[in-house]
N, C-alpha and C positions, 0 to 999 in steps of 0.2 A: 618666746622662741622667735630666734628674726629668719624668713625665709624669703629672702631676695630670687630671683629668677639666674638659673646656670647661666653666664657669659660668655660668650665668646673669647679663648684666650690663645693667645699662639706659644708652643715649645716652651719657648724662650720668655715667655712672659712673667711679671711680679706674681708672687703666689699672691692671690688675693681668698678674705673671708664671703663663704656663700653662703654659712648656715652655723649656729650656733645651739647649743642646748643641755641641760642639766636633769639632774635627777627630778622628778615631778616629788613634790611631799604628797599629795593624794595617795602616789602608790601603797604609802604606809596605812593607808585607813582602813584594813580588817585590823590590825594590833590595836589600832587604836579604839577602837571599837570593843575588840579581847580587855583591853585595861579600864574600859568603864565597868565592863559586866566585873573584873577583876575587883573597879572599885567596891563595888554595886556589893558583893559578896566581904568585901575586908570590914563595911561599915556593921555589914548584918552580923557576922564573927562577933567582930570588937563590941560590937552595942549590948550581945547576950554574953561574952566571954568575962568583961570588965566593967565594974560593977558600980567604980564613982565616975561621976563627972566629968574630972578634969582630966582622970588617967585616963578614960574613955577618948576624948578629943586628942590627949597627944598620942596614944596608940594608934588611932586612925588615923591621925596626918605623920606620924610615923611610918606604917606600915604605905599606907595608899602614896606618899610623898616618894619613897623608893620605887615603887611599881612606875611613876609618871618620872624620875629622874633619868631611869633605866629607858625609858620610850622616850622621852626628850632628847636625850642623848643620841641615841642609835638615828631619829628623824636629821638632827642637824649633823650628825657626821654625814650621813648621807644627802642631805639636800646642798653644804658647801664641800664637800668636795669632792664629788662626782660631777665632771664639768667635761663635754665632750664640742669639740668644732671640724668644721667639714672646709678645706679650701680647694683649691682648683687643683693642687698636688696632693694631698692628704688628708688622714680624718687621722684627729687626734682622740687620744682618750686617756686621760685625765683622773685617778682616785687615789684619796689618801692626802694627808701634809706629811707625816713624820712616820715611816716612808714615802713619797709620793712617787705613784707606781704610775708611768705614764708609757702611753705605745702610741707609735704613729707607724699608721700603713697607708701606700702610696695608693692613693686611687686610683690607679693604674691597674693595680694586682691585685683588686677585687673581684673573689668571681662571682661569688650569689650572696645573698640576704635574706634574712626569713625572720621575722615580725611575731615574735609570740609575745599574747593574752591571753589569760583564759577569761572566763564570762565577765565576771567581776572586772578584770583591767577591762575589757570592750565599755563593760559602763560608766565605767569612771575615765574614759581614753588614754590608757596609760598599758604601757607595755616594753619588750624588750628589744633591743633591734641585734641584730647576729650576724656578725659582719666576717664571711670566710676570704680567707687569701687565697689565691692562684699557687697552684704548683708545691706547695710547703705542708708538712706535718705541725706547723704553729695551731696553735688556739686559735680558737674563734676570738674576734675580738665584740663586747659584750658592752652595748649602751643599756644600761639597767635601767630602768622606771623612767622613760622617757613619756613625756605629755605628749598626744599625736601621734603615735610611733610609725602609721603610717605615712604621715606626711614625712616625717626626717627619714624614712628608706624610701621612698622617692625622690627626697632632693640627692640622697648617696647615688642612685639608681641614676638618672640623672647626668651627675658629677664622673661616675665612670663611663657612659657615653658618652660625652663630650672630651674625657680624656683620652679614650680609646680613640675619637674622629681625629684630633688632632696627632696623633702618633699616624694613625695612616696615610 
């Protein structure tokens, strides 16, 4: 995560990048955790269920090979392409290839943020950020599994004071 310092920028200035940041993969580490015990339990099954050898060994890399294909999958959809950026006009947000579902709301017309973890995210630093608009019935817009999550709402926090000083 690159966290450069809010600049100085006037109206009329190039939008420039202030903050950058993606999906954390830690976030996923209770499933991951759920698919060892998963394996832990397929190998105990298969080892008393099936009774030669070799049927043994392909029934467990069978069966446990789905369980980890299934969580492989779900970790790299989410860790590429879930991709959020903060500039001196906007915060993008970024998910999906085929749809890819993207929102940009102006930092200008943000009004609050609120940073949830529960226990678990706090120890591993990974959390959501909740980014409300001003004035509108829209969704929140939602940085999922971010690393730091208090650092990147402070630099948002930040980026709409300085957008707001320069509008006045």
């Amino acid at each position: 995560m690159t966290t450069p310092a809010v600049s100085e920028h006037p109206a009329g200035a190039e939008e420039v990048d202030l903050w950058w940041g993606s999906y954390a993969g830690r976030t996923l580490t209770p499933s991951f955790a759920a698919c060892v015990l998963l394996t832990a339990v397929i190998y105990a099954v298969v080892h008393e269920a099936v009774p030669e050898r070799g049927w043994t060994q392909l029934a467990f890399v069978g069966c446990a090979g789905i369980v980890w294909g299934v969580q492989l999958t779900r970790w790299c959809h989410r860790f590429f392409t879930c991709n959020y950026r903060l500039t001196t006009r906007y915060l993008y947000v970024d998910s999906g290839i085929r749809p890819l579902v993207a929102r940009r709301v102006a930092v200008r017309s943000i009004d609050r943020l609120e940073v949830r973890n529960n226990r678990l995210g706090r120890w591993l630093d990974v959390g959501d950020v909740w980014v409300f608009v001003k004035d509108t019935a829209e969704l929140p817009a939602v940085l999922r599994g971010l690393h730091h999550p208090h650092k990147a709402g402070e630099l948002i926090r930040a980026a709409v004071c300085k957008a707001n000083e320069v509008l006045s």
